[in-house]
C-alpha positions in Angstrom: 36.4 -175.3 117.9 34.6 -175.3 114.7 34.1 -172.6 111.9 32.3 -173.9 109.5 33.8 -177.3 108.2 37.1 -175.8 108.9 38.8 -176.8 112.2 40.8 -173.7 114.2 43.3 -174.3 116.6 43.0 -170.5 117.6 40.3 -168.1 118.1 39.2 -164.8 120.6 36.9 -165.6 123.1 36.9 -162.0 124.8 37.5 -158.6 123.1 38.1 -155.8 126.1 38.8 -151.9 125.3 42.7 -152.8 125.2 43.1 -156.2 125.4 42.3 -159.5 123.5 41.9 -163.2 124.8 42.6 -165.7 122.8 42.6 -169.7 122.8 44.4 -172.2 121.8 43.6 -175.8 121.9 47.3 -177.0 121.2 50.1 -174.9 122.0 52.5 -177.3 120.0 50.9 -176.8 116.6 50.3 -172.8 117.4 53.3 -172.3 115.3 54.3 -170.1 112.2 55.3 -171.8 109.2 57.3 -169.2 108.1 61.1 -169.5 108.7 62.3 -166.2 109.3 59.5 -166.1 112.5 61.1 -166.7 115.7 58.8 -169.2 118.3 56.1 -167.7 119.9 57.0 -166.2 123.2 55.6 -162.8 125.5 56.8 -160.1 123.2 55.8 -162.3 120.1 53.1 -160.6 117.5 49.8 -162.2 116.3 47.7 -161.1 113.6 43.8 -161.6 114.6 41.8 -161.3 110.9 38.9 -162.6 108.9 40.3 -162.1 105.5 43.2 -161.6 103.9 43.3 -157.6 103.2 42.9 -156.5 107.0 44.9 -157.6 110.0 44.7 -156.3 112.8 48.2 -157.0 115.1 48.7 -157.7 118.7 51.5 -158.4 120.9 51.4 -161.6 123.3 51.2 -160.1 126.8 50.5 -163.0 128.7 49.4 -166.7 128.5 48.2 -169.4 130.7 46.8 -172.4 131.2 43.1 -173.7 132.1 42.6 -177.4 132.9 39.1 -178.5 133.1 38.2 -180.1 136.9 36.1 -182.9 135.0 39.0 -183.9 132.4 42.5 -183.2 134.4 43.7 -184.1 131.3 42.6 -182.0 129.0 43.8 -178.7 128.8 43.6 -175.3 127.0 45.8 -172.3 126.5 44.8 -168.7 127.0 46.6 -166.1 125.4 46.0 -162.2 126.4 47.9 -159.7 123.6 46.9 -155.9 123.7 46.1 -154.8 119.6 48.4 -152.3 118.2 47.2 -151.2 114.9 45.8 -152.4 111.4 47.5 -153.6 108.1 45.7 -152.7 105.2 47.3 -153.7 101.6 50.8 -154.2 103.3 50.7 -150.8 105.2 50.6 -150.3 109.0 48.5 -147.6 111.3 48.3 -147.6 114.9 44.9 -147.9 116.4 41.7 -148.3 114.4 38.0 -149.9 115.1 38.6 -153.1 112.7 37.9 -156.0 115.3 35.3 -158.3 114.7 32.8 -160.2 117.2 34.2 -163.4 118.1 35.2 -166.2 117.1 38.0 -164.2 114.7 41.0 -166.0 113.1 44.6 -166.2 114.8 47.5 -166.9 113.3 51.7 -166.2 114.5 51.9 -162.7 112.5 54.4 -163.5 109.6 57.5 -161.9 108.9 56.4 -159.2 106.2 53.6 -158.3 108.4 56.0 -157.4 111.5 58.2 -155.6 109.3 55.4 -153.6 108.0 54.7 -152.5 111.7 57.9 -150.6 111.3 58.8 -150.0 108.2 56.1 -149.1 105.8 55.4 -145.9 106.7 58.6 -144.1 106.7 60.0 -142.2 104.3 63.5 -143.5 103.0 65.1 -139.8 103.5 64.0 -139.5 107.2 64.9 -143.1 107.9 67.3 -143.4 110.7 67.8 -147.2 112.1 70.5 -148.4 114.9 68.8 -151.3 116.3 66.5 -153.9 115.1 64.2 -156.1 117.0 64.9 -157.9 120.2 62.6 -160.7 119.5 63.6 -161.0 115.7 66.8 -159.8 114.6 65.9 -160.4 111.5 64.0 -156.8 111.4 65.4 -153.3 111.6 63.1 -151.3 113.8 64.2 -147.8 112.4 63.1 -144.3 114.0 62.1 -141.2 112.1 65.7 -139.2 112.0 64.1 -136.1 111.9 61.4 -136.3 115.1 64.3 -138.2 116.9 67.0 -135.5 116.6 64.8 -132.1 116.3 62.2 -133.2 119.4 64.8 -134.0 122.2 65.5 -137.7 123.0 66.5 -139.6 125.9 68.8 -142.8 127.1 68.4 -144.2 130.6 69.3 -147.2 132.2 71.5 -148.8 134.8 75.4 -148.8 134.9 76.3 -151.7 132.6 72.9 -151.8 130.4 74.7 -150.4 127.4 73.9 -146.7 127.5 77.5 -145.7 126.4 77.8 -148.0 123.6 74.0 -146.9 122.4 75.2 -143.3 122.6 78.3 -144.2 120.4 76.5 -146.0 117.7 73.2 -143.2 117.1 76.1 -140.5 117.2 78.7 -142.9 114.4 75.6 -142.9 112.4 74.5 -139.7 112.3 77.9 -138.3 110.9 78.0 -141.2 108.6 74.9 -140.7 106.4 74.7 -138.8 103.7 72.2 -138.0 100.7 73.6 -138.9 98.2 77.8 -139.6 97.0 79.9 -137.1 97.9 83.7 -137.0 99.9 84.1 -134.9 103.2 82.0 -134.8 105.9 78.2 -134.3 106.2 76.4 -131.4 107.7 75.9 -132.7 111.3 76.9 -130.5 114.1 77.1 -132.6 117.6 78.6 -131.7 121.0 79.1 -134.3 124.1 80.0 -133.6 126.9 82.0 -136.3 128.3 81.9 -136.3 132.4 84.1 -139.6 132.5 86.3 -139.4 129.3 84.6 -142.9 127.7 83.7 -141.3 124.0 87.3 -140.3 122.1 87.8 -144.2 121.9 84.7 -144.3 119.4 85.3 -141.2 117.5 89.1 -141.2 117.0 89.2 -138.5 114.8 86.5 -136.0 116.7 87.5 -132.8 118.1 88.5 -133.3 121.5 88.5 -130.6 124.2 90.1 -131.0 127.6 91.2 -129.2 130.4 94.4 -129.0 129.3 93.1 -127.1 125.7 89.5 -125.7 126.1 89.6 -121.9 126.2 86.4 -120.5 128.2 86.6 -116.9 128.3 85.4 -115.6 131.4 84.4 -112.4 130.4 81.5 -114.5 128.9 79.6 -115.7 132.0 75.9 -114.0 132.6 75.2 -112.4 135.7 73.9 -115.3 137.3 77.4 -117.1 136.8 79.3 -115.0 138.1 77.7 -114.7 141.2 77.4 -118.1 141.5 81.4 -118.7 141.0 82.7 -115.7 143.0 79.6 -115.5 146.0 78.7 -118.0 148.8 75.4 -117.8 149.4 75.5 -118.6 153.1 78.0 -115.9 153.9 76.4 -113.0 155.6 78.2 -110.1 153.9 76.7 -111.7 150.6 74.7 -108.4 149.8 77.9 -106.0 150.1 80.0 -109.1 148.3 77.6 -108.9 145.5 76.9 -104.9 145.3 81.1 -104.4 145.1 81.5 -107.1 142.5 78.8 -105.8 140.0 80.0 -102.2 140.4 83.8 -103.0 139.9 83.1 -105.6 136.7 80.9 -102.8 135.4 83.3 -100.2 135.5 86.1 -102.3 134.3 83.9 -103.1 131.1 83.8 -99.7 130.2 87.0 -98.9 130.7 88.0 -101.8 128.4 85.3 -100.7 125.5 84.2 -97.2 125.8 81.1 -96.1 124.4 79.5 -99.1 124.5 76.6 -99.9 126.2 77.2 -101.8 129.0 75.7 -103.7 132.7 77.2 -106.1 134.4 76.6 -109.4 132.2 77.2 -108.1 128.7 79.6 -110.3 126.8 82.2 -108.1 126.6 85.8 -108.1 127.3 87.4 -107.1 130.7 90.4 -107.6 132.5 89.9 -110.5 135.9 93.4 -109.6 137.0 92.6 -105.6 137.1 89.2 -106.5 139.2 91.0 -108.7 141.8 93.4 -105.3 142.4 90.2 -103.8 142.4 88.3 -105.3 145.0 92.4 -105.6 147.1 92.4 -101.8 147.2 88.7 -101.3 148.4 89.9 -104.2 151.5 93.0 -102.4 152.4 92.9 -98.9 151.3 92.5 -96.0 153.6 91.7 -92.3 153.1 91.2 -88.7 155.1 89.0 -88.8 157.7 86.6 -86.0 155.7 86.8 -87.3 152.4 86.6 -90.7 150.7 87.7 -89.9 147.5 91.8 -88.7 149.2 93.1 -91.7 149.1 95.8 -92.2 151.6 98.5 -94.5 149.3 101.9 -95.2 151.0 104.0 -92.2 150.6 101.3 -90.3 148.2 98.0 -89.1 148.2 95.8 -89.5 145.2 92.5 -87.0 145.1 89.9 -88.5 142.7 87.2 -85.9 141.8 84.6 -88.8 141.9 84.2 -92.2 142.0 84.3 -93.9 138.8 88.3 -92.1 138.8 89.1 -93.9 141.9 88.0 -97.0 140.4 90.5 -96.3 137.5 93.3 -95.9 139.8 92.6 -99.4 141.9 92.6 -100.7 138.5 96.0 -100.4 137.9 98.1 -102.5 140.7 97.7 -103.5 144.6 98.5 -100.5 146.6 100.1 -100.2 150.0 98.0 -98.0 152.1 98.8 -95.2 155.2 98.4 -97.3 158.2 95.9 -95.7 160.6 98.2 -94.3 162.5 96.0 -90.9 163.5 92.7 -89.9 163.4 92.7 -88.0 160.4 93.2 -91.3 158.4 90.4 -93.9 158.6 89.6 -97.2 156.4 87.8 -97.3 153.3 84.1 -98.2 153.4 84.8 -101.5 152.4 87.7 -101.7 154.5 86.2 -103.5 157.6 87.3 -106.7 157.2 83.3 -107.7 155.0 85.4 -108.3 152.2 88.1 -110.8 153.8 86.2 -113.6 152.9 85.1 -113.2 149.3 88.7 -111.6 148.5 90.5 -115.0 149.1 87.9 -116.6 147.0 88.2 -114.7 144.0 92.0 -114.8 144.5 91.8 -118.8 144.7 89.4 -119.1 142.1 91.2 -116.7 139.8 95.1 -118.2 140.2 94.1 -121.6 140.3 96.3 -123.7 138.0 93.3 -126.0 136.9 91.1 -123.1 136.1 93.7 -121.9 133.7 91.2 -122.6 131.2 89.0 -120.1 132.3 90.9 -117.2 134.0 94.5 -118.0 132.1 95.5 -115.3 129.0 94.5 -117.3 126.6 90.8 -117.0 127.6 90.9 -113.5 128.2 92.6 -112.5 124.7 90.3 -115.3 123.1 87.7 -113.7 120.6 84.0 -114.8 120.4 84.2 -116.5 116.9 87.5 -118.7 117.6 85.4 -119.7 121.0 82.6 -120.8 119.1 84.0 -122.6 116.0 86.2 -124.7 118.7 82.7 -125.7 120.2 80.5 -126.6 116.8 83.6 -128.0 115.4 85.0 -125.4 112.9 88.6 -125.0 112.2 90.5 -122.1 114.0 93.9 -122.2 112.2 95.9 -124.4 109.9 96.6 -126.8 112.7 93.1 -128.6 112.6 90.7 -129.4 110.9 86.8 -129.3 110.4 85.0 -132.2 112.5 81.5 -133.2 113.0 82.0 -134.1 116.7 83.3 -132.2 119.5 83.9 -134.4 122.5 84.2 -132.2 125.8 86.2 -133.9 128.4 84.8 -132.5 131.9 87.6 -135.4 133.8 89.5 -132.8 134.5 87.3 -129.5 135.3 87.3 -129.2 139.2 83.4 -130.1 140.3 83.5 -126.6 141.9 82.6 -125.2 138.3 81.4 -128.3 136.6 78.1 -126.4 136.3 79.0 -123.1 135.5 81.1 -124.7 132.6 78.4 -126.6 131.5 76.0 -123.8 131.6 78.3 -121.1 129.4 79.5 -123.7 126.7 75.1 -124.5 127.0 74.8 -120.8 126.3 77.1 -120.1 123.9 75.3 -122.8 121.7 71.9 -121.8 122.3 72.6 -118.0 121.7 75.0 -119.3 118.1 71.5 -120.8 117.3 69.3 -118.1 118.5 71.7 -115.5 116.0 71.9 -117.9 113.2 68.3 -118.3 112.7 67.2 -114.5 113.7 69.2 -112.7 111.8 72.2 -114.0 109.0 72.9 -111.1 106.5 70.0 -108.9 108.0 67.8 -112.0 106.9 65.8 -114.2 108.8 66.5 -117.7 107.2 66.3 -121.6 108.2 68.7 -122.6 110.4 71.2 -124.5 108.2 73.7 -126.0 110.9 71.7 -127.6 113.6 72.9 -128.7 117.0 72.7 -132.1 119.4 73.8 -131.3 122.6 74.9 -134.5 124.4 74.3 -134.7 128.0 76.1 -137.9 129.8 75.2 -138.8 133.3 73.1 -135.9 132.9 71.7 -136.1 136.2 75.0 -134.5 137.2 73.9 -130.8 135.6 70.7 -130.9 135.7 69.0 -132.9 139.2 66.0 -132.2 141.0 67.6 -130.2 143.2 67.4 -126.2 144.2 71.0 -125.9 145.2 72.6 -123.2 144.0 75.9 -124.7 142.9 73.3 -126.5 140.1 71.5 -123.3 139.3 73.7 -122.0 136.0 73.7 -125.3 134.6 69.9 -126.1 135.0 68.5 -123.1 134.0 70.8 -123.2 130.7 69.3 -126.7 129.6 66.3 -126.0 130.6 66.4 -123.2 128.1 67.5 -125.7 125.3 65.0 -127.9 126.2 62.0 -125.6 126.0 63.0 -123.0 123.5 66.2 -125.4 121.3 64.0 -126.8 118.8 63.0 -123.3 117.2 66.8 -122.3 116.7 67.7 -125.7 115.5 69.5 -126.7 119.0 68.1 -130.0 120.3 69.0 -132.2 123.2 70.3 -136.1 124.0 70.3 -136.4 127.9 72.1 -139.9 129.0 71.6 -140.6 133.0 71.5 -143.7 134.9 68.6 -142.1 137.6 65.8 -141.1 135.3 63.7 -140.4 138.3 66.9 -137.4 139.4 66.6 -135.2 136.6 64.8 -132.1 136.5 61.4 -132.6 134.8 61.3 -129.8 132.9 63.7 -131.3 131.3 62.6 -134.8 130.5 58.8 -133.5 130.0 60.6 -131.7 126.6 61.8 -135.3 125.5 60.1 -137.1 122.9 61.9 -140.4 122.3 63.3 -142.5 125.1 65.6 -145.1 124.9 65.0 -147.0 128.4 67.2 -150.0 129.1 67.9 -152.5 131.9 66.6 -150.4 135.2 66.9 -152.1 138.3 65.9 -149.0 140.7 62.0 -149.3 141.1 61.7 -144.8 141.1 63.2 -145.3 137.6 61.1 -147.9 136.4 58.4 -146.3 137.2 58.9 -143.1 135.8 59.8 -144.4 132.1 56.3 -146.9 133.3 54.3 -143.3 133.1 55.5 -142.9 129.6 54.4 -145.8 128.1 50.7 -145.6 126.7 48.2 -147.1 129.4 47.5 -150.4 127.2 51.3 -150.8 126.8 52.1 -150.3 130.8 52.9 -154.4 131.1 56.7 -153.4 128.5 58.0 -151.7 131.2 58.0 -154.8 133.3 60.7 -156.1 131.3 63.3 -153.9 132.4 64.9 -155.0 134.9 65.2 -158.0 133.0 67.0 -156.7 130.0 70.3 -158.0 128.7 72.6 -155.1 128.2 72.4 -153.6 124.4 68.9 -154.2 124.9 66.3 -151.7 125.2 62.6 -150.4 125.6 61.8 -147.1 122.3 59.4 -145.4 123.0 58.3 -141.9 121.4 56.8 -140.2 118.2 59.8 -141.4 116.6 58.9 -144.6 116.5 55.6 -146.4 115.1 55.0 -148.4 118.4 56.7 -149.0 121.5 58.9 -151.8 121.1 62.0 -154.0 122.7 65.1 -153.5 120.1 68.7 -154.7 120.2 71.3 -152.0 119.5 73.6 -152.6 117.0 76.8 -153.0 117.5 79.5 -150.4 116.8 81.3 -151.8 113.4 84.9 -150.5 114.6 85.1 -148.4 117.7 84.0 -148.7 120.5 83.8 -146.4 123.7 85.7 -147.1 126.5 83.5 -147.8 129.2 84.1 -151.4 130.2 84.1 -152.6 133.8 87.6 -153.2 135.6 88.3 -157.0 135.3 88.8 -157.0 139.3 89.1 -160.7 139.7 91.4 -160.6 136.6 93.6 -158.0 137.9 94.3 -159.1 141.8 95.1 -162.2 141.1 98.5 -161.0 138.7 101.7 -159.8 140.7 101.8 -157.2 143.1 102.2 -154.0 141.4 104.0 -150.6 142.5 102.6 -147.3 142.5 104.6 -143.6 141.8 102.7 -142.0 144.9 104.5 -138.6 143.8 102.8 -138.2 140.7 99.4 -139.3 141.8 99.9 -136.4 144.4 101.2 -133.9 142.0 98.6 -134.3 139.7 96.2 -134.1 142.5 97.9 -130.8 143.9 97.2 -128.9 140.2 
């Protein structure tokens, strides 16, 4: 190839709407002279250029080889790299038009023309970085902090890819940087939940909430939860279930804070123990033949004047009723055996040793403020202390009310945003202690699925995920099926971290993400190693593969069983009694 006097080794021979073809005479001497360049490989950049103070960049797609049938021994190499942007005096922009008719100059893009790429144009303050390149570690490939956190973000990819140990290190960052030198912590307000208990490894000193200490008042569940944790759908009755459980909550609310205002999910206090004697009296109780408010009581007779009194009475503690001995005594109106069946499911649900953390005293008594602050990480007493991350434990919430936790500690947040950034001292203000809600294996709360027992939880994110950003609450959803979760939800996200997928309805869904002259990435990933992965978003100047960097102390504690490792060491006994016990709670 000639230009001019000069010989070039390199040159485009085809310039398509998204793609370039180049060739190369000999692929050897195709090399970069400067040091901190890795070889040329797919994934390598090129800048294409016919001066010095434009370049336009592309990244190798594909190459291949073309032997000519009249000299087998001669041979050229075709390159084919899709063009990502322009830098102009040292400063990089996607796009552009700047692409001259062949034959153009191409040379391996140097080292402080791929840093450019993704560091040029970001401001220092809003600089967030946790991974640098895959194909040159050499360059940090850092993310605007503020479009990554306040637009909903994503990490996907298959068990053993990484994803836990990516999680850890964004989240160790984010509570680690600060403007400027001061002592304490910094303003960030971030709360995980934590389905398989992996995260208190890396954040040792974090607030951790378990089972065993999270306080979840019930008296704080919406309509929709507590129908969804007391009624079963399928149940025939369901429409009398519902109509009796409304009424007595409703009544035992304003008993508990007259004068208010109240229906049947206002977040107010009431008592669960005085609704379950409730709902036993209206099963059992029985009353004269001509009047439904003479209660028939074992050895008494109580005469309520109307309704809402006899009500009050049930309230007070399980009755034993006039058996219906004679005609002039019949049952109650709910006293036909409609009831049996949702009765011993509130009593199971409300007695339940493992659901102590919902129905015990402690939630009941609990007030709103201490139930928030132990959520967004604010001390409650002299016994802890302020921390930037609260880690919740879901290991040990029975799956029965997996979702409905989810969806009230979802709730609570949102609405703590909502409140903050409406109204603070009667004026409206920025909201000054923003939220990251931290999903793992999200597609456990929020799946493409109808079901009922998923209802409270999805409709809560999805709240977050459409409404969040105005009140300063923001999503991170973690899930190894990308192609499960609800797409409402991921449709919200705006940065996606997608690394090694091996299921082909995953890779194809981060596939419809990528920008249509970048579609070839996603064929990468089910070749990733694990830290590695595909970023993609508005947070970040061009898709690109980066290596996460590695936690600098802890670590989370999802690391595979060493199964081989383990059999082949002595036989080992197990205390069967425990395991049971535990399992019994």
């Amino acid at each position: 190839m000639k230009d001019g006097n000069k010989s070039m080794n390199a040159e485009v021979i085809a310039v398509y709407p998204n793609k370039v073809k180049i060739s190369v005479d000999d692929l050897s001497k195709f090399v970069s002279t400067d040091e901190q360049v890795e070889k040329l490989k797919v994934g390598s950049y090129l800048e294409i250029s016919d001066d010095d103070n434009h370049k336009l960049i592309a990244i190798i797609e594909s190459y291949s080889i073309v032997i000519d049938e009249k000299k087998p021994s001669e041979r050229s190499y075709i390159i084919e790299a899709n063009p990502l942007g322009i830098i102009e005096e040292n400063e990089f922009s996607r796009g552009g038009d700047f692409l001259t008719i062949p034959p153009t100059k191409v040379l391996p893009a140097k080292y402080e023309d791929i840093n450019a790429i993704f560091n040029s144009r970001i401001k220092e303050k809003e600089r967030f970085c946790f991974s640098k390149l895959a194909q040159n570690k050499k360059i940090e490939t850092p993310v605007n902090g503020n479009r990554f956190f306040n637009k909903h973000f994503a990490i996907v990819g298959s068990t053993g890819s990484g994803k836990s140990h990516t999680v850890a290190k964004i989240l160790q960052e984010a509570i680690s940087k600060k403007e400027g030198q001061y002592e304490g912590l910094n303003n960030s307000h971030i709360v995980l939940f934590d389905i398989h208990g992996e995260y208190k490894d890396a954040f040792p000193e974090c607030n951790y909430v378990e089972a065993s200490n999270l306080t979840l008042p019930y008296w704080l569940l919406n309509e929709a939860e507590l129908e969804e944790l007391f009624l079963d759908t399928g149940d025939r009755n369901n429409y009398n279930q519902s109509s009796i459980l409304r009424r007595t909550i409703i009544e035992n609310k304003q008993k508990h804070n007259p004068g208010e205002k109240i229906h049947f999910g206002t977040p107010t206090k009431f008592d669960i123990t005085e609704v379950y004697n409730c709902l036993y009296n209206f099963q059992n109780e029985t009353t004269d033949y001509r009047d439904n408010l003479c209660i028939k009581i074992e050895n008494e007779e109580k005469q309520c004047s109307k309704i809402e009194e006899k009500y009050l009475h049930f309230f007070k503690k399980q009755y034993t009723f006039e058996p219906r001995k004679t005609s002039k005594i019949k049952g109650g109106i709910y006293a036909d055996g409609t009831l049996d069946k949702f009765i011993d499911r509130f009593e199971n649900k409300i007695f339940k040793k493992r659901l102590n953390f919902l129905f015990g005293d402690g939630s009941r008594d609990s007030s709103f403020e201490d139930t928030m602050k132990q959520f967004v990480g604010y001390k409650i007493d002299n016994s802890s202390s302020d921390q930037n991350i609260t880690i919740i434990d879901l290991g040990g919430v029975p799956f029965e009310v997996l979702s409905i936790t989810v969806s009230l500690i979802t709730r609570i947040l949102f609405e703590f945003g909502f409140y903050y950034k409406k109204y603070f001292d009667g004026k409206e203000i920025i909201c000054e202690t923003p939220l990251l809600l931290v999903y793992e294996e999200a597609h456990k709360y929020v799946p493409k699925s109808e079901l009922a027992k998923f209802r409270a939880s999805k409709n809560a994110i999805e709240r977050v995920a459409k409404e969040g950003r105005k009140y300063g609450v923001t999503l991170g959803i973690i899930s190894q099926r990308p192609s499960e979760i609800s797409e409402t939800i991921f449709s919200q996200c705006n940065t996606f971290l997608a690394m090694r997928l091996t299921n082909p309805d995953d890779q194809n869904y981060v596939r419809r993400l990528m920008p249509d002259s970048m579609g070839n990435m996603t064929d990468t990933l089910p070749a990733l190693k694990t830290g590695e992965a595909l970023l993609i978003g508005e947070s970040i100047e061009i898709p690109c593969i980066v290596k996460i960097d590695e936690c600098d102390e802890y670590k989370p504690s999802s690391n595979d069983i060493k199964y081989i490792e383990i059999w082949q060491e002595q036989w080992k006994d197990v205390d069967f009694t425990k395991i049971v016990e535990e399992w019994k709670k």
